[in-house]
mmCIF file of the N, C-alpha and C atoms, coordinates in Angstrom:
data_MODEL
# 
_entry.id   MODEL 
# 
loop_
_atom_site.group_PDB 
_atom_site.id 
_atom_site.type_symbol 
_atom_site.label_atom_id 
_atom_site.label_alt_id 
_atom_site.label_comp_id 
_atom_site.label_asym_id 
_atom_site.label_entity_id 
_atom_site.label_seq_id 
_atom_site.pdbx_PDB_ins_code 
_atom_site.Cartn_x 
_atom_site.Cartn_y 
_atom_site.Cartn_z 
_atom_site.occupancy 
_atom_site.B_iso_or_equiv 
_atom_site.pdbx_formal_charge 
_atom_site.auth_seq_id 
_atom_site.auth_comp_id 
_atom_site.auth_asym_id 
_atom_site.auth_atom_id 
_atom_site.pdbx_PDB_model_num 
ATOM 1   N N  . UNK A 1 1  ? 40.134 49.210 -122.205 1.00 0.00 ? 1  UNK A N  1 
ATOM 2   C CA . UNK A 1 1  ? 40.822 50.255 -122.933 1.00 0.00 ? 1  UNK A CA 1 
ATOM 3   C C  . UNK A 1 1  ? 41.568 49.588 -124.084 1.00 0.00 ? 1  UNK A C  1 
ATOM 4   N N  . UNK A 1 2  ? 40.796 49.767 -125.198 1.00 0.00 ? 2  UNK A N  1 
ATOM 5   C CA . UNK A 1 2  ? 41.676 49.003 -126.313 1.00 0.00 ? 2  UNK A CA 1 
ATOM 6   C C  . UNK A 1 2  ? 43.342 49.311 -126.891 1.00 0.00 ? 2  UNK A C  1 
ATOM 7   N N  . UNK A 1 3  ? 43.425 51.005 -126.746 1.00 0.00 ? 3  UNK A N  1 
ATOM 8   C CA . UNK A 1 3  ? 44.319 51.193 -127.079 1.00 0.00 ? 3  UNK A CA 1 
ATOM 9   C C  . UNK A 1 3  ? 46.061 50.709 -126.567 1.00 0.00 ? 3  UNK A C  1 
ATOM 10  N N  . UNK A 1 4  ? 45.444 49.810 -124.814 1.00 0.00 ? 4  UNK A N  1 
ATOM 11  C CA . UNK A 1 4  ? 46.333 50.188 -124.196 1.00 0.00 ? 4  UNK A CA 1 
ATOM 12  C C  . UNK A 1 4  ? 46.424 48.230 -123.896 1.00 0.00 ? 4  UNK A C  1 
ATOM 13  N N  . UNK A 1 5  ? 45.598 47.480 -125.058 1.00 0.00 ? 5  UNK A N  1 
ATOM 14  C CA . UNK A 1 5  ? 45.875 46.160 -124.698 1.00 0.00 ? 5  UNK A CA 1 
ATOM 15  C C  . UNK A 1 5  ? 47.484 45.732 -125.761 1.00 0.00 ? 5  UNK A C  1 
ATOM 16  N N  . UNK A 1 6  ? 47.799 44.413 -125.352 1.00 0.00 ? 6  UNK A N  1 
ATOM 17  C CA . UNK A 1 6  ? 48.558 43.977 -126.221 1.00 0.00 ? 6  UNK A CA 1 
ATOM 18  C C  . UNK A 1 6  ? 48.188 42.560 -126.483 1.00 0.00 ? 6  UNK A C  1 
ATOM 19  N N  . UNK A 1 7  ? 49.190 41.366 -127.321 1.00 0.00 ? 7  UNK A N  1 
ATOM 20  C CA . UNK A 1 7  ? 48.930 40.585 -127.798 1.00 0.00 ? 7  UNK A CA 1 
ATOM 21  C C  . UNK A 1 7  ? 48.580 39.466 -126.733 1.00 0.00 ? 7  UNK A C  1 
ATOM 22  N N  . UNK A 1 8  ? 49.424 39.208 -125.934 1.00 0.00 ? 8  UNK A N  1 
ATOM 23  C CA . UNK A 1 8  ? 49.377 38.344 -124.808 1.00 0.00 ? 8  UNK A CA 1 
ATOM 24  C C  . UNK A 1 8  ? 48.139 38.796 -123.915 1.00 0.00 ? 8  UNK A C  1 
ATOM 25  N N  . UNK A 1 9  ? 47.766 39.526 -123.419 1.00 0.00 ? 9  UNK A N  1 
ATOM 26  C CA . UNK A 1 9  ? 46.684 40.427 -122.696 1.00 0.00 ? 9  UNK A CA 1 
ATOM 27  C C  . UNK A 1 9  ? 46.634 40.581 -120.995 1.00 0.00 ? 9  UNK A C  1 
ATOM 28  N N  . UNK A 1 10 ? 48.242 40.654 -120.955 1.00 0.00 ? 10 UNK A N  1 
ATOM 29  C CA . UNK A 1 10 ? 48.741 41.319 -119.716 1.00 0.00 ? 10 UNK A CA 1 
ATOM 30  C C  . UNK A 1 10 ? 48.886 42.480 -119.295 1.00 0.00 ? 10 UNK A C  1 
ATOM 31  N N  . UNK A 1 11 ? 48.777 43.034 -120.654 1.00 0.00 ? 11 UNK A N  1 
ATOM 32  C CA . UNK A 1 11 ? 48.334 44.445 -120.096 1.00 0.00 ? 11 UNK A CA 1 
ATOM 33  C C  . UNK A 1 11 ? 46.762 45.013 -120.002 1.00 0.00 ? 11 UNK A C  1 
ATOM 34  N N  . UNK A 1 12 ? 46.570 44.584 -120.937 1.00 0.00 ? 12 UNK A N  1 
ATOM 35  C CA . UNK A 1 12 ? 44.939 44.290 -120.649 1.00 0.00 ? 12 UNK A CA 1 
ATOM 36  C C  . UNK A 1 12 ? 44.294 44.027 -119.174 1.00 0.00 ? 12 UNK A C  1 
ATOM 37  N N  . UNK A 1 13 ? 45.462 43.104 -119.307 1.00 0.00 ? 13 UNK A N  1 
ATOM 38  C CA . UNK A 1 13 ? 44.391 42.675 -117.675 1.00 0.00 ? 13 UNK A CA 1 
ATOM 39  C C  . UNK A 1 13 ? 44.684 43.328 -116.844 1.00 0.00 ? 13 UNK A C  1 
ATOM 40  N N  . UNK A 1 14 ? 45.707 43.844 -116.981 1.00 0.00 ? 14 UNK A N  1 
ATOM 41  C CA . UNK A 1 14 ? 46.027 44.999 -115.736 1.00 0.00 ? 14 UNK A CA 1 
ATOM 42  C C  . UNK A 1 14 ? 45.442 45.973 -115.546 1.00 0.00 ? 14 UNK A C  1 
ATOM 43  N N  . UNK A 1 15 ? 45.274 46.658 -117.134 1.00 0.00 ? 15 UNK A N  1 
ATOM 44  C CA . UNK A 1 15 ? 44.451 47.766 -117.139 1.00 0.00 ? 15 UNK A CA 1 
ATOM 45  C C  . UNK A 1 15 ? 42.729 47.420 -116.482 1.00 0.00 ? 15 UNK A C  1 
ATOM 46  N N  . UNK A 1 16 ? 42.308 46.398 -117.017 1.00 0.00 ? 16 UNK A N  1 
ATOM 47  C CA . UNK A 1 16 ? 40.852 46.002 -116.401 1.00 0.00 ? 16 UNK A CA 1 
ATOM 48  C C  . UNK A 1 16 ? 41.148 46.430 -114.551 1.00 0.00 ? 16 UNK A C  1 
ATOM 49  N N  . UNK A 1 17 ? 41.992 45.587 -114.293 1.00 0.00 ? 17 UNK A N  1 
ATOM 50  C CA . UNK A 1 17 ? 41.982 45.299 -112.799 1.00 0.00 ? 17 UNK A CA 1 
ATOM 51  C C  . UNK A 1 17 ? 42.198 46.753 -112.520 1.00 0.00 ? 17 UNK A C  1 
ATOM 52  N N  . UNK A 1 18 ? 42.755 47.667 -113.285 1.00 0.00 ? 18 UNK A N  1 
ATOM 53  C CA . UNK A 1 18 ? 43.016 49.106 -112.149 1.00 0.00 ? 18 UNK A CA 1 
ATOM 54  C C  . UNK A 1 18 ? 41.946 50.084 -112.596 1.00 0.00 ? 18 UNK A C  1 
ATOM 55  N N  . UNK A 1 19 ? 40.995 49.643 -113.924 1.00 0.00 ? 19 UNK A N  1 
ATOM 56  C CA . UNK A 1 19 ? 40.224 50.077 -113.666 1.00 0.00 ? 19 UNK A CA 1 
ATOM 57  C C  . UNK A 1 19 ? 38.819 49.905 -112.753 1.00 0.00 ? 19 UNK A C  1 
ATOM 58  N N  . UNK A 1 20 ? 39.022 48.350 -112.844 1.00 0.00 ? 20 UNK A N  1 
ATOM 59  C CA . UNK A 1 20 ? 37.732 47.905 -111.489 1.00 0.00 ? 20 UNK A CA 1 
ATOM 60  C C  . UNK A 1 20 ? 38.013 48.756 -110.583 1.00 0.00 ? 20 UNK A C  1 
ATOM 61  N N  . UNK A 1 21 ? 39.690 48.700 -109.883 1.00 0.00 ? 21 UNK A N  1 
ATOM 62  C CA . UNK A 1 21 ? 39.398 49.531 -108.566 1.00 0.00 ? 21 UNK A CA 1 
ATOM 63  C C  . UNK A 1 21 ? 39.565 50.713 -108.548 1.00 0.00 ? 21 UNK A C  1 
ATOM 64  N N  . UNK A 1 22 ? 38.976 51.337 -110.195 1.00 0.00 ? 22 UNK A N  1 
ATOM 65  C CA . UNK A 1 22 ? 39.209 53.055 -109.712 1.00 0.00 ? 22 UNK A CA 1 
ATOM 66  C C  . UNK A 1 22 ? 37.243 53.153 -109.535 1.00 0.00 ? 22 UNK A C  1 
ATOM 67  N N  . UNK A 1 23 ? 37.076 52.311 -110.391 1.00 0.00 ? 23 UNK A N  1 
ATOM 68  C CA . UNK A 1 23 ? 35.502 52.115 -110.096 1.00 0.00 ? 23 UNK A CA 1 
ATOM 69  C C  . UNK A 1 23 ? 35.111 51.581 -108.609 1.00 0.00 ? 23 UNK A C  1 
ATOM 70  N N  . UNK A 1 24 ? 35.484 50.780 -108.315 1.00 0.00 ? 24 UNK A N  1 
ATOM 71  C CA . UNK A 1 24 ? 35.274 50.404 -106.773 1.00 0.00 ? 24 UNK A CA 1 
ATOM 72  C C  . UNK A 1 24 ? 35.169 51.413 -105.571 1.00 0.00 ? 24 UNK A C  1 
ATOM 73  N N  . UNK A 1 25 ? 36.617 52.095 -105.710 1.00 0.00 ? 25 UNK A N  1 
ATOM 74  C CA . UNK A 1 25 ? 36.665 53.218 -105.254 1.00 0.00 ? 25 UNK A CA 1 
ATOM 75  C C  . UNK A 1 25 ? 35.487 54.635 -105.065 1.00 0.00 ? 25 UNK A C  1 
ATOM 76  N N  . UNK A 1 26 ? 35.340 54.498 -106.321 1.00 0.00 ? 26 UNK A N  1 
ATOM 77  C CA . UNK A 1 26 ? 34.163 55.474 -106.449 1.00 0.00 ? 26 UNK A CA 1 
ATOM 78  C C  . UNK A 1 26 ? 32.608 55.210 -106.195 1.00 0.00 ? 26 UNK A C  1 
ATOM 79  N N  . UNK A 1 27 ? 32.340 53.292 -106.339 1.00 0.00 ? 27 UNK A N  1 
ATOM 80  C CA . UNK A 1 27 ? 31.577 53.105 -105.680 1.00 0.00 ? 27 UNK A CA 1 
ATOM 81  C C  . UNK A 1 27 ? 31.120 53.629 -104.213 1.00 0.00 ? 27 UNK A C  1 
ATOM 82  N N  . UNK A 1 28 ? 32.172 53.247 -103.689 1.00 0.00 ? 28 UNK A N  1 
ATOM 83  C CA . UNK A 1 28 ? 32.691 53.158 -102.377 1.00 0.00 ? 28 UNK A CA 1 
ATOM 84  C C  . UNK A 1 28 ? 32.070 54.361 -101.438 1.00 0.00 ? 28 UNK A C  1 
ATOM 85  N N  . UNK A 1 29 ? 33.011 55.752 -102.255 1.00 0.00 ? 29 UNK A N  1 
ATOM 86  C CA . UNK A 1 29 ? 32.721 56.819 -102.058 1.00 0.00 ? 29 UNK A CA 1 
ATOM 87  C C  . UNK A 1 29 ? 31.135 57.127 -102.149 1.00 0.00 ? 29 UNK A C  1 
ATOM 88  N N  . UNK A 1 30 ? 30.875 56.819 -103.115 1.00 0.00 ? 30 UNK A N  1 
ATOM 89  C CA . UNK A 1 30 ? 29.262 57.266 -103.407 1.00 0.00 ? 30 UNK A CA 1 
ATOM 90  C C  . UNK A 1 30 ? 28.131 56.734 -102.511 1.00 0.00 ? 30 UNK A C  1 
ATOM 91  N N  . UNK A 1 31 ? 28.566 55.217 -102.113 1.00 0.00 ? 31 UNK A N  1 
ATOM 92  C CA . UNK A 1 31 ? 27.639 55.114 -101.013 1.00 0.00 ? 31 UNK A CA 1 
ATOM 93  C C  . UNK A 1 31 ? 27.736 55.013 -99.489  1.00 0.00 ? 31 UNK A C  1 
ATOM 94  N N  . UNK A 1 32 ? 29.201 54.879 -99.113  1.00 0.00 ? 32 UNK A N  1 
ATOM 95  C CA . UNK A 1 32 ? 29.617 55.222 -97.747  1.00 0.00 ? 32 UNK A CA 1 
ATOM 96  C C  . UNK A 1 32 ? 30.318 56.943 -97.266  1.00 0.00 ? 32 UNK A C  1 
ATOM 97  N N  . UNK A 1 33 ? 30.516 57.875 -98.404  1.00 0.00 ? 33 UNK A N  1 
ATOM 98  C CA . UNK A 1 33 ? 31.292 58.915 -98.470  1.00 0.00 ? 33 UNK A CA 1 
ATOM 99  C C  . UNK A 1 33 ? 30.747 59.445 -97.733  1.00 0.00 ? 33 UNK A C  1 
ATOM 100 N N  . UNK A 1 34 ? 29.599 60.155 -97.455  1.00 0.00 ? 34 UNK A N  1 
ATOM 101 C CA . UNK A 1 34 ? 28.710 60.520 -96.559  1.00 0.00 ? 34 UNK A CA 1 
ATOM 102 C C  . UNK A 1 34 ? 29.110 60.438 -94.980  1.00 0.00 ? 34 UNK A C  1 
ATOM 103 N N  . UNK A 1 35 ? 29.248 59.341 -94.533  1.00 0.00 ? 35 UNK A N  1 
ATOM 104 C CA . UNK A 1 35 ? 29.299 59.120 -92.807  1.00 0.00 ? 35 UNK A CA 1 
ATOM 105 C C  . UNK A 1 35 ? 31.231 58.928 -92.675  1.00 0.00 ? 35 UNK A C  1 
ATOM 106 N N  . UNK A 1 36 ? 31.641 59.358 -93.815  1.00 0.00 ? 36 UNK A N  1 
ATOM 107 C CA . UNK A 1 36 ? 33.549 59.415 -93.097  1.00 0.00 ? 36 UNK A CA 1 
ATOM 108 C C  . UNK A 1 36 ? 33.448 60.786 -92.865  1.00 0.00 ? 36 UNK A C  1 
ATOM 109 N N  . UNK A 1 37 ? 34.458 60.651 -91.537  1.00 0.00 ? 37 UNK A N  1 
ATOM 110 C CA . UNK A 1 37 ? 34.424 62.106 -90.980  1.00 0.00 ? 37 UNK A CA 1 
ATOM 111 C C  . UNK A 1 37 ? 36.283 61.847 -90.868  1.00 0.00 ? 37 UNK A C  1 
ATOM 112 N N  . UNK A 1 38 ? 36.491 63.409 -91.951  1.00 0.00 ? 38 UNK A N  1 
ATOM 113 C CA . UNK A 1 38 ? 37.628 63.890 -91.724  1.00 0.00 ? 38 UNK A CA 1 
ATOM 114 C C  . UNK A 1 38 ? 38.633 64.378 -90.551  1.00 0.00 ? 38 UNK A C  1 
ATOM 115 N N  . UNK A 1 39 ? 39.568 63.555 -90.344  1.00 0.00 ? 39 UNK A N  1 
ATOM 116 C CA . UNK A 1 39 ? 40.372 64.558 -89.142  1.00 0.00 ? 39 UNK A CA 1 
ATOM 117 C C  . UNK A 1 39 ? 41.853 64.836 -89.451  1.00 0.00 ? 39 UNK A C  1 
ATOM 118 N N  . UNK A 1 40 ? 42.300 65.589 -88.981  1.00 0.00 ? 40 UNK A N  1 
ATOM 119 C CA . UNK A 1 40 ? 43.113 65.950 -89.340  1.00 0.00 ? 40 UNK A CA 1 
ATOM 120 C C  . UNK A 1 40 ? 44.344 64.920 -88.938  1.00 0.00 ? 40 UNK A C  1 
ATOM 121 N N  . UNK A 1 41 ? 45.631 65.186 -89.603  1.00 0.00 ? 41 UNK A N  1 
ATOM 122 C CA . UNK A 1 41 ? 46.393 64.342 -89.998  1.00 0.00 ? 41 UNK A CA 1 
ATOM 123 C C  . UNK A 1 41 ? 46.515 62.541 -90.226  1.00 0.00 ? 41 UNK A C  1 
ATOM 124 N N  . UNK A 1 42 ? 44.625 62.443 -90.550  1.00 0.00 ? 42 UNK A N  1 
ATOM 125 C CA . UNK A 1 42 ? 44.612 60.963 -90.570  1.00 0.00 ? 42 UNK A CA 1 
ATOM 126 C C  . UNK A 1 42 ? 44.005 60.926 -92.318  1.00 0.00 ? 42 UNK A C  1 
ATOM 127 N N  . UNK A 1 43 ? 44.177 59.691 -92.944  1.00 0.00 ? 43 UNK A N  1 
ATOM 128 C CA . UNK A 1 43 ? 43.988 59.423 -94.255  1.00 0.00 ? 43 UNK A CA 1 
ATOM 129 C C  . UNK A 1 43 ? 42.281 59.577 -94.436  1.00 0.00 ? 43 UNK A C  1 
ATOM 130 N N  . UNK A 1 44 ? 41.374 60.590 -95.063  1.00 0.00 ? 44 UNK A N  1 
ATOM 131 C CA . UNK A 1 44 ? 40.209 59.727 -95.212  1.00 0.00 ? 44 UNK A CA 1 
ATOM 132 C C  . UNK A 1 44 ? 39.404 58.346 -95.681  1.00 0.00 ? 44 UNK A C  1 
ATOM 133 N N  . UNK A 1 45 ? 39.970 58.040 -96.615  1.00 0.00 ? 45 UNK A N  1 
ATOM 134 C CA . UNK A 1 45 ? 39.964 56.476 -96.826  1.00 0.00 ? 45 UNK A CA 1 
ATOM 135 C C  . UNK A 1 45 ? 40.663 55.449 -96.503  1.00 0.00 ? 45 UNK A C  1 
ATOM 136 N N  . UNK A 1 46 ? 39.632 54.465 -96.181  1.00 0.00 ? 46 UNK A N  1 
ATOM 137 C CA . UNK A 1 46 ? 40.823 53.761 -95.830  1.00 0.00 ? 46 UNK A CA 1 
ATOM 138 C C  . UNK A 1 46 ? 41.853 52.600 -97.201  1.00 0.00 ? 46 UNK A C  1 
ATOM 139 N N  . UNK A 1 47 ? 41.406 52.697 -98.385  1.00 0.00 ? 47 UNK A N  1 
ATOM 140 C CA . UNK A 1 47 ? 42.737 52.900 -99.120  1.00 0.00 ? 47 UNK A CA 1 
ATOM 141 C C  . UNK A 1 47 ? 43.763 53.471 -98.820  1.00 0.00 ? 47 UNK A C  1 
ATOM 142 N N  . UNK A 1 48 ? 43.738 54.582 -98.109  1.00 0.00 ? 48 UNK A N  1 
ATOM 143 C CA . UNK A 1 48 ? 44.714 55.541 -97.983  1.00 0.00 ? 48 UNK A CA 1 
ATOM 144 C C  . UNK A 1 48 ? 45.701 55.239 -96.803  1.00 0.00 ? 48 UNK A C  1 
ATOM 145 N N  . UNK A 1 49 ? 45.193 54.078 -95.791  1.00 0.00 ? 49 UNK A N  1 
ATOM 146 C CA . UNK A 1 49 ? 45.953 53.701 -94.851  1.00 0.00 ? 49 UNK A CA 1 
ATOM 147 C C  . UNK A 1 49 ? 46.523 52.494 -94.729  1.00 0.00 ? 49 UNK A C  1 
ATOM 148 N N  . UNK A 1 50 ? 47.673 52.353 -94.698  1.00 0.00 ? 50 UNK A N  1 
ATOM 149 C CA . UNK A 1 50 ? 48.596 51.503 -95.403  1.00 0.00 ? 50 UNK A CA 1 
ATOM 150 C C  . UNK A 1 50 ? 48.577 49.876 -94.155  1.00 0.00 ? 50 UNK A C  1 
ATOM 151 N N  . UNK A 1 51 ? 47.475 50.382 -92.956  1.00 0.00 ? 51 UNK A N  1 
ATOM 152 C CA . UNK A 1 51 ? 47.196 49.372 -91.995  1.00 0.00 ? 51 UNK A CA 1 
ATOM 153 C C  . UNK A 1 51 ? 46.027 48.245 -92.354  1.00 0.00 ? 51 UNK A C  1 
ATOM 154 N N  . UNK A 1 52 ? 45.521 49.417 -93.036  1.00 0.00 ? 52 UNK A N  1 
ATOM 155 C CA . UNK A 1 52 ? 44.320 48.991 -93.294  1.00 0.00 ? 52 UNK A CA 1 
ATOM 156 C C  . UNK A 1 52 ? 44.231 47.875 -94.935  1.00 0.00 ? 52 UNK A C  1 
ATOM 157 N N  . UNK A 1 53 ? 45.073 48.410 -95.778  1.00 0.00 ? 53 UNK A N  1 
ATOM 158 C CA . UNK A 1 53 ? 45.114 47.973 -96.779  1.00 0.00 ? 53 UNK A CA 1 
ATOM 159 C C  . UNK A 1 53 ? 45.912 46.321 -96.434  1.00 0.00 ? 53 UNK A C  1 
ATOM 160 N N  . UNK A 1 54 ? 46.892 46.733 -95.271  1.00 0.00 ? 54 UNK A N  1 
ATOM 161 C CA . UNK A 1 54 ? 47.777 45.338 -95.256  1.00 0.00 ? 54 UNK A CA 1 
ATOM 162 C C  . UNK A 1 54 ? 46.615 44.828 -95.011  1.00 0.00 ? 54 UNK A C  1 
ATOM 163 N N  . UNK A 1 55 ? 45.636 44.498 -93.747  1.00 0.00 ? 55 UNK A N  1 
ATOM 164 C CA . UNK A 1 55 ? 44.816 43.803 -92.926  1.00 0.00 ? 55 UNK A CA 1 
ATOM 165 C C  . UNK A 1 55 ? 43.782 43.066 -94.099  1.00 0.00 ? 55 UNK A C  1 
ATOM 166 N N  . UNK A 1 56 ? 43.469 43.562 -94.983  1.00 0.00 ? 56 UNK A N  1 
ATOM 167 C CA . UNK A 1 56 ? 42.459 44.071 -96.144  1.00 0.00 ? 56 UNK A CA 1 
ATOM 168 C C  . UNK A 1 56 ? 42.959 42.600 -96.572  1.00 0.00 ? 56 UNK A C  1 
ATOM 169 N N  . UNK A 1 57 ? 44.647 42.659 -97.481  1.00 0.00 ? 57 UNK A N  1 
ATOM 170 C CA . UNK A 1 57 ? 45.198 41.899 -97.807  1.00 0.00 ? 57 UNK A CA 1 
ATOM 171 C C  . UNK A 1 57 ? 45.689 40.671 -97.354  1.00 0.00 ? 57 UNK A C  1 
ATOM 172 N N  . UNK A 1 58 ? 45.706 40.864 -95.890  1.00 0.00 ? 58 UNK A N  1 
ATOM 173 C CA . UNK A 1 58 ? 45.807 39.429 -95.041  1.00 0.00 ? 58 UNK A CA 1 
ATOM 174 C C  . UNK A 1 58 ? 45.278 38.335 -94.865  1.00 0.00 ? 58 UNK A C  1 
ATOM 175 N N  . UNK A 1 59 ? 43.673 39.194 -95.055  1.00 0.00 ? 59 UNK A N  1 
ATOM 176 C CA . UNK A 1 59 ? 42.284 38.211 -94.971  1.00 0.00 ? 59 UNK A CA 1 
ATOM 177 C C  . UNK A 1 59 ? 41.967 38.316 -95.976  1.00 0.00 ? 59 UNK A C  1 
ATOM 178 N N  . UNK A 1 60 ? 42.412 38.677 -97.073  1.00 0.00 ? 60 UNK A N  1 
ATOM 179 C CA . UNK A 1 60 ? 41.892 37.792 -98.740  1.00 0.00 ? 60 UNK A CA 1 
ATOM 180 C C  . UNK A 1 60 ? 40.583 38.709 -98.634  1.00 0.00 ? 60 UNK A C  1 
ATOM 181 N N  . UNK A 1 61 ? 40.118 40.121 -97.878  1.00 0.00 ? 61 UNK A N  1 
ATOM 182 C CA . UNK A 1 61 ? 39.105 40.782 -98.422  1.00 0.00 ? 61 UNK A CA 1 
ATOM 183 C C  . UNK A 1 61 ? 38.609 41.168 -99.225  1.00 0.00 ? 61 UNK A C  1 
ATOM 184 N N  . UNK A 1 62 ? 37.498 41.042 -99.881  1.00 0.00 ? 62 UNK A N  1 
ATOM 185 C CA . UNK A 1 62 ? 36.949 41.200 -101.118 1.00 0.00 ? 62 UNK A CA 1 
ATOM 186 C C  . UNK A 1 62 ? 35.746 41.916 -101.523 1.00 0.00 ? 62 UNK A C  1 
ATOM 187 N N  . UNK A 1 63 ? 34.875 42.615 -101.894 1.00 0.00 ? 63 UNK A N  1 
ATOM 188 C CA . UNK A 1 63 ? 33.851 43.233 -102.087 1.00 0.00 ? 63 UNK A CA 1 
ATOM 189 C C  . UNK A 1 63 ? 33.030 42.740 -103.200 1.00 0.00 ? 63 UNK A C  1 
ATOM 190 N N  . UNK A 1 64 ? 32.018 42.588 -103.314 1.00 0.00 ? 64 UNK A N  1 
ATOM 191 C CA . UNK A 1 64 ? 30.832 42.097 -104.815 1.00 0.00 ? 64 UNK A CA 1 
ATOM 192 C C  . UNK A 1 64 ? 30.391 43.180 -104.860 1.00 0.00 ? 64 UNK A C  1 
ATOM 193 N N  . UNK A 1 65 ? 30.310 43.181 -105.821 1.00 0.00 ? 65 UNK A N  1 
ATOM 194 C CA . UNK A 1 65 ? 29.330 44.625 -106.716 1.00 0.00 ? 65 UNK A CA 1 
ATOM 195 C C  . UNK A 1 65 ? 28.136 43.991 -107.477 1.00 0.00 ? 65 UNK A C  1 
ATOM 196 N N  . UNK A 1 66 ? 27.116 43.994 -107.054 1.00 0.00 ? 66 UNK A N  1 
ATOM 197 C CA . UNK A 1 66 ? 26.204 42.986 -108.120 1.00 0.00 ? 66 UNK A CA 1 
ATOM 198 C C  . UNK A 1 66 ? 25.038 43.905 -108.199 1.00 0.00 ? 66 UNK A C  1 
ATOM 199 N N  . UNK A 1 67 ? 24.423 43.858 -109.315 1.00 0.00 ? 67 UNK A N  1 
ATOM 200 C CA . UNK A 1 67 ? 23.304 44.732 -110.095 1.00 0.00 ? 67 UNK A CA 1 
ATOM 201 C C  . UNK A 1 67 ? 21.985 43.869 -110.397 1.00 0.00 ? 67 UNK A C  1 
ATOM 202 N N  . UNK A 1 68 ? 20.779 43.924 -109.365 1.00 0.00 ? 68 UNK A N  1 
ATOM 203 C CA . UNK A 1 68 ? 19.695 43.463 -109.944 1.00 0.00 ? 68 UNK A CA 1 
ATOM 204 C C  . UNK A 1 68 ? 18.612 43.897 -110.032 1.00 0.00 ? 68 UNK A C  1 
ATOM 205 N N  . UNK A 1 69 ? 18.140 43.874 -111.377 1.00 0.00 ? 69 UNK A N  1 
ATOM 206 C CA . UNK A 1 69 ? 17.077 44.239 -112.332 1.00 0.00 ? 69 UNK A CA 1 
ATOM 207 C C  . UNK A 1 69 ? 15.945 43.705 -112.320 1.00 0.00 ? 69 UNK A C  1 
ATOM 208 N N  . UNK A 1 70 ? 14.715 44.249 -111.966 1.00 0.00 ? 70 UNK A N  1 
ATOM 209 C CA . UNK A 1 70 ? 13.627 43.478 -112.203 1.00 0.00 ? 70 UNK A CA 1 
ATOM 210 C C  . UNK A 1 70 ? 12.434 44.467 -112.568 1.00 0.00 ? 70 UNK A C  1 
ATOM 211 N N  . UNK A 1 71 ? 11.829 43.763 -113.497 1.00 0.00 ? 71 UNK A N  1 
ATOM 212 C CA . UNK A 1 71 ? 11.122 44.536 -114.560 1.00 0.00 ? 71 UNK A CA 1 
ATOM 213 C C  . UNK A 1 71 ? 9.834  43.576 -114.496 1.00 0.00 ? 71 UNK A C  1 
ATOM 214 N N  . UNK A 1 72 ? 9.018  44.884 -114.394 1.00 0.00 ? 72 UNK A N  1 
ATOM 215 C CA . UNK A 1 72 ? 7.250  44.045 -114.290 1.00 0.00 ? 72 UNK A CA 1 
ATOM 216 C C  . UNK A 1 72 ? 7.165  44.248 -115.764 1.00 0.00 ? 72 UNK A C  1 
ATOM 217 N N  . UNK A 1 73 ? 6.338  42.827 -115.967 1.00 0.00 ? 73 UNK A N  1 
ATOM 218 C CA . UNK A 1 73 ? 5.559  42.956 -117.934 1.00 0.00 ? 73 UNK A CA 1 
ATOM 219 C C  . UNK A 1 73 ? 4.989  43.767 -117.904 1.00 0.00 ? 73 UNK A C  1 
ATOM 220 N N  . UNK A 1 74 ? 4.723  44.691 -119.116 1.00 0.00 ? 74 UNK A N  1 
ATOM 221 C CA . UNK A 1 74 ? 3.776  45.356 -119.633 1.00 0.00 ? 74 UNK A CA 1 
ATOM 222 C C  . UNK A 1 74 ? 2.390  44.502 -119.884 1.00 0.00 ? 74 UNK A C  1 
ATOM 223 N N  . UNK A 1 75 ? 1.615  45.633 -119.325 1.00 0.00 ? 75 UNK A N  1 
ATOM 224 C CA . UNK A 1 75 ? 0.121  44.946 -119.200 1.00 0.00 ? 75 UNK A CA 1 
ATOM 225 C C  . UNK A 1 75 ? -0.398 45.251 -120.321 1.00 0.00 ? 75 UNK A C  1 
ATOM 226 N N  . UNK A 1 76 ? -1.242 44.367 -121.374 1.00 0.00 ? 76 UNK A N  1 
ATOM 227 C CA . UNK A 1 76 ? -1.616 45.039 -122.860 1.00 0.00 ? 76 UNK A CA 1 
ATOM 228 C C  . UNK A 1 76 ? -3.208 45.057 -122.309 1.00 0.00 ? 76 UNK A C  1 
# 
């Protein structure tokens, strides 16, 4: 987000990092959203549970997102 960098690029980087995890998030959703089953008075994500996020954070948990492409030649 250009508008929202500055000179040093601490805000920059912040902004990157909260946008990775609004993207992450939505990863997330899109390919596990499906099999969470809602109940009542519990968080559906587990972002949303503040046990889960510590535990998350305890063990240095991390997720890869990686994209691979493979493309057959065109046959002339």
């Amino acid at each position: 987000v250009p508008a929202a960098n500055d000179n040093q690029g601490v805000i920059g980087a912040y902004m990157d990092e909260e946008v990775a995890v609004m993207v992450g998030r939505e990863l997330w959703k899109d390919v596990w959203g499906e099999f969470v089953t809602e109940r009542k008075g519990e968080e559906k994500w587990w972002w949303e549970n503040a046990g889960c996020v510590k535990e998350a954070l305890e063990r240095d948990t991390k997720w890869s997102v990686l994209t691979l492409l493979a493309v057959k030649p065109e046959v002339q």
